[in-house]
C-alpha positions in Angstrom: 103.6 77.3 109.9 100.8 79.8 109.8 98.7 80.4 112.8 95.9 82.7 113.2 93.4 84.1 116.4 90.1 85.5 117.1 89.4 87.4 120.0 85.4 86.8 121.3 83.3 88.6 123.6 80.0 87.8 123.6 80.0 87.1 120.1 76.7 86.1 118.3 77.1 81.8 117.7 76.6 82.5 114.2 79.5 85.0 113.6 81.4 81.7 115.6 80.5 79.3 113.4 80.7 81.2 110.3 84.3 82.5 110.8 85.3 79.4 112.3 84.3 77.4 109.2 86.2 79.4 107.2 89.4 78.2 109.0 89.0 75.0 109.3 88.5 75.3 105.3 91.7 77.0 104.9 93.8 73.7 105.5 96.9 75.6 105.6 96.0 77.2 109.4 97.8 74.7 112.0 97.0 76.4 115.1 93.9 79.0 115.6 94.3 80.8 119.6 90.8 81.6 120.3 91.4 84.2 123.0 88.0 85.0 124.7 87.3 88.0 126.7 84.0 87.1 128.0 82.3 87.1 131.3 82.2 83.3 131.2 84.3 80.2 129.1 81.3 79.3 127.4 82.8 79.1 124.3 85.8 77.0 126.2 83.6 74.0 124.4 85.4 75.2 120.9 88.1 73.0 121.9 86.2 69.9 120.9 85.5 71.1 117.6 89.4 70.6 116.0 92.8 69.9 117.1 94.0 73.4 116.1 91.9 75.5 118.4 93.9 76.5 121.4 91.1 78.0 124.0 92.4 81.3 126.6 89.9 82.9 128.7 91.2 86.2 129.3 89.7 89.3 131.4 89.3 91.7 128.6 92.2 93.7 128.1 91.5 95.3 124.9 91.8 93.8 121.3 95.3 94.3 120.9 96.9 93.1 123.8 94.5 89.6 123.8 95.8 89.1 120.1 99.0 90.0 121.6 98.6 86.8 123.8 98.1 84.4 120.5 100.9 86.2 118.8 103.6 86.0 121.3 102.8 82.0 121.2 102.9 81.9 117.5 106.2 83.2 117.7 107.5 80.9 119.6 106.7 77.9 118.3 108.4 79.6 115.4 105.5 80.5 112.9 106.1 82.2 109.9 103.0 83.9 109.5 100.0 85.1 111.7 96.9 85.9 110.5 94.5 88.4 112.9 90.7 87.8 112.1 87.5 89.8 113.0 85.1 87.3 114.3 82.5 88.7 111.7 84.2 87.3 108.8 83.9 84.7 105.6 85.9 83.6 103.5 86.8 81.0 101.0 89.2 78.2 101.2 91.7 79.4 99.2 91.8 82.9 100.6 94.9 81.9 103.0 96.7 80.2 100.3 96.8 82.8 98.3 97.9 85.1 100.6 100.3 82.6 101.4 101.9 82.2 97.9 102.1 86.0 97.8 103.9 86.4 101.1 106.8 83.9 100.2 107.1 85.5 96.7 107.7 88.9 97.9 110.0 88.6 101.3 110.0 92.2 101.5 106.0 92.5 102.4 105.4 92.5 105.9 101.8 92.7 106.0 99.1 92.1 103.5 95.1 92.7 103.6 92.9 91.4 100.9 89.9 93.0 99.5 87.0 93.5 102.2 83.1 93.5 100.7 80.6 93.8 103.0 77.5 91.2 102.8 76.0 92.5 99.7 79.2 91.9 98.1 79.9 95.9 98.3 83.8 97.2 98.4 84.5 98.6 101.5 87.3 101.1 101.5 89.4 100.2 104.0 92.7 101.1 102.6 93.5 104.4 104.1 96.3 107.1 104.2 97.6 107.7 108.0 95.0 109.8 110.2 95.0 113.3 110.6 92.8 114.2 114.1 90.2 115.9 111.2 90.2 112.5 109.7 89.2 110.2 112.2 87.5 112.7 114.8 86.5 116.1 113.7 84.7 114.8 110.7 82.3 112.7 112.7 80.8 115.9 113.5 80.2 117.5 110.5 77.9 117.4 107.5 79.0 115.1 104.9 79.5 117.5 102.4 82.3 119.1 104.7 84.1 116.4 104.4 83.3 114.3 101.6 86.5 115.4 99.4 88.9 114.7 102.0 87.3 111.1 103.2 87.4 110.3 99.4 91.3 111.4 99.2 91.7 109.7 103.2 90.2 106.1 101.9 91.9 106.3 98.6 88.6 105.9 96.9 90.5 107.6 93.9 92.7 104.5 93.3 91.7 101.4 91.8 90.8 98.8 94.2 90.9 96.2 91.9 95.1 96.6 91.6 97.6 95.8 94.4 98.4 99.1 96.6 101.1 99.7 98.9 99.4 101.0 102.2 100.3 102.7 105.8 97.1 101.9 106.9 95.5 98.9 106.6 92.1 97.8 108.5 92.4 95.6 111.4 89.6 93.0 110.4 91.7 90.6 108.4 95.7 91.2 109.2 97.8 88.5 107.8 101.1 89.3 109.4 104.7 87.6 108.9 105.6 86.8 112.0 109.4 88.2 111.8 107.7 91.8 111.1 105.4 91.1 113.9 108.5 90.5 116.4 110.2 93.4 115.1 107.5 96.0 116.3 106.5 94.1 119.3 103.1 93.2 118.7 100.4 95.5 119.4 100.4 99.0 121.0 98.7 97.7 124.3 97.7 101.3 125.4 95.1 101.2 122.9 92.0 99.2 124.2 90.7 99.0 120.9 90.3 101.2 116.9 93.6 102.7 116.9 95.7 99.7 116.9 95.2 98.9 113.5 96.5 102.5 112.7 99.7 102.0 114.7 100.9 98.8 114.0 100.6 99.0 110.4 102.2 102.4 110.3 105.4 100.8 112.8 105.3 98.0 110.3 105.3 100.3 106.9 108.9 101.6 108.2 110.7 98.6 107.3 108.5 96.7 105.5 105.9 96.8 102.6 102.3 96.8 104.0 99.8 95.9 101.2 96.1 95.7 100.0 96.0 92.3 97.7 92.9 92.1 96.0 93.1 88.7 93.6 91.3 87.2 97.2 88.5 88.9 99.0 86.8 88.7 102.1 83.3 89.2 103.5 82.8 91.2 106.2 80.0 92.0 108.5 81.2 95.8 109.6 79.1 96.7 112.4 80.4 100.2 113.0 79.7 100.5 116.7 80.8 103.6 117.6 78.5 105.2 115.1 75.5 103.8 117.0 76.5 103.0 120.1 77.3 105.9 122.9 79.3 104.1 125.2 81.5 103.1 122.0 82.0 106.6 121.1 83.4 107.3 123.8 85.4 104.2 123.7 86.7 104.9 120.2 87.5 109.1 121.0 89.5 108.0 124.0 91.8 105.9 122.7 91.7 108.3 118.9 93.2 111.0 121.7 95.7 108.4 122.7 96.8 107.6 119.0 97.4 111.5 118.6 98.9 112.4 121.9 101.6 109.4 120.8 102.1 110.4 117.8 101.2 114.2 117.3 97.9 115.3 116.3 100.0 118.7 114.1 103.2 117.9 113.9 103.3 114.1 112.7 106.4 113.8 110.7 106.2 109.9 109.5 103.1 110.9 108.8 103.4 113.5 106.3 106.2 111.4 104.7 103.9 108.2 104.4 101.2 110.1 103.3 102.7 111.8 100.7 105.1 108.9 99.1 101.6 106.8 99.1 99.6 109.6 97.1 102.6 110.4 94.6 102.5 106.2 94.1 98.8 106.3 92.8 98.9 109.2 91.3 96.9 111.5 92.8 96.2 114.9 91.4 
């Protein structure tokens, strides 16, 4: 079985109808938990739209811990793979499939992302080393041309995004998870409201698993970038960055320096 969730609040109809079309097209989904963190249940009327929707309003806990709700069902009712979706996402029908296919081929992958383009069809580089405080803070707050060289070594812009990577840190748009590496970390990191959770569960998973960027499949994505425009996001996204680093060290990050440097020596970076 695969099952798969969205988490809403206040979400734009469109992004709705567009994402949830893309499901419905990907046969292979049998259960989608749409777990909705807004105000109201507006959106409870999704349930009439197909048998596979499963509807939870939910005060807004965060992103993690209201996927948390749809994986800890998918789990058990004994699914072997869940997929974690951005509601700002399209995709074709065989997209799932494929990913799919892959997954049962190679047991030892525990997570896989596909490629991510944005609406012009542009790459987006979403498959990153694990973060550094400079990385993911300290940058923001410099001129470009600080940091350009160590954003373009950070989001492996180096590598060849057109060939299959092995990745600690995957974005947490598009997630398609095997359910048996999802039990073994526990889900999400709750403590993070939302950003970092990507970051953390992919790097728990990357211990005992392969955690991969796929690209014979790609996805579009609408990538709003929030905190980049929004103040109350900021502060939103350097809260819980502080949290990330106060668990797992903003200088002294062992697993970090390990996963970072296997990864580089992998592609071949010079």
């Amino acid at each position: 079985m695969i099952t798969a969730s969205i988490v809403l609040y206040n979400t734009p109809k469109f992004q709705v109808q567009t994402v949830l079309k893309s499901v419905f097209d990907s046969v292979c989904i049998e259960k989608l938990y749409i777990i909705d963190n807004s105000p109201n249940d507006w959106w409870r009327c999704l349930e009439k739209e197909s048998p596979i929707i499963r509807y939870v309003h939910n005060e807004n806990t965060g992103y993690g811990a209201s996927h948390n709700i749809a994986i800890r069902k998918a789990i058990e009712e004994g699914s072997s793979y869940h997929v974690v979706l951005n509601p700002d996402l399209q995709f074709d029908s065989n997209v799932i499939e494929t990913l799919y296919t892959f997954m049962e081929s190679h047991k030892e992958v525990g997570h896989v992302m596909p490629k991510i383009v944005n609406e012009a069809g542009e790459l987006q580089y979403l498959c990153k080393l694990v973060p550094t405080p400079f990385d993911l803070i300290f940058k923001r707050f410099l001129p470009k041309q600080f940091s350009k060289k160590s954003a373009n070594k950070f989001q492996l812009k180096f590598a060849d995004y057109n060939t299959e990577m092995d990745v600690p840190y995957l974005s947490g748009c598009f997630m398609f998870f095997r359910t048996e590496a999802l039990k073994e970390v526990n889900g999400f990191d709750e403590r993070f409201f939302m950003y970092p959770e990507d970051i953390d569960i992919t790097r728990r998973i990357h211990r005992n698993w392969r955690t991969v960027y796929y690209p014979k499949v790609l996805v579009h994505h609408l990538h709003a970038a929030e905190s980049y425009h929004n103040k109350k996001m900021l502060k939103i996204h350097i809260k819980n960055m502080i949290k990330y680093f106060n668990k797992w060290g903003w200088i002294f990050d062992r697993e970090r320096k390990v996963f970072n440097k296997e990864t580089l020596k992998k592609l071949n970076y010079k």
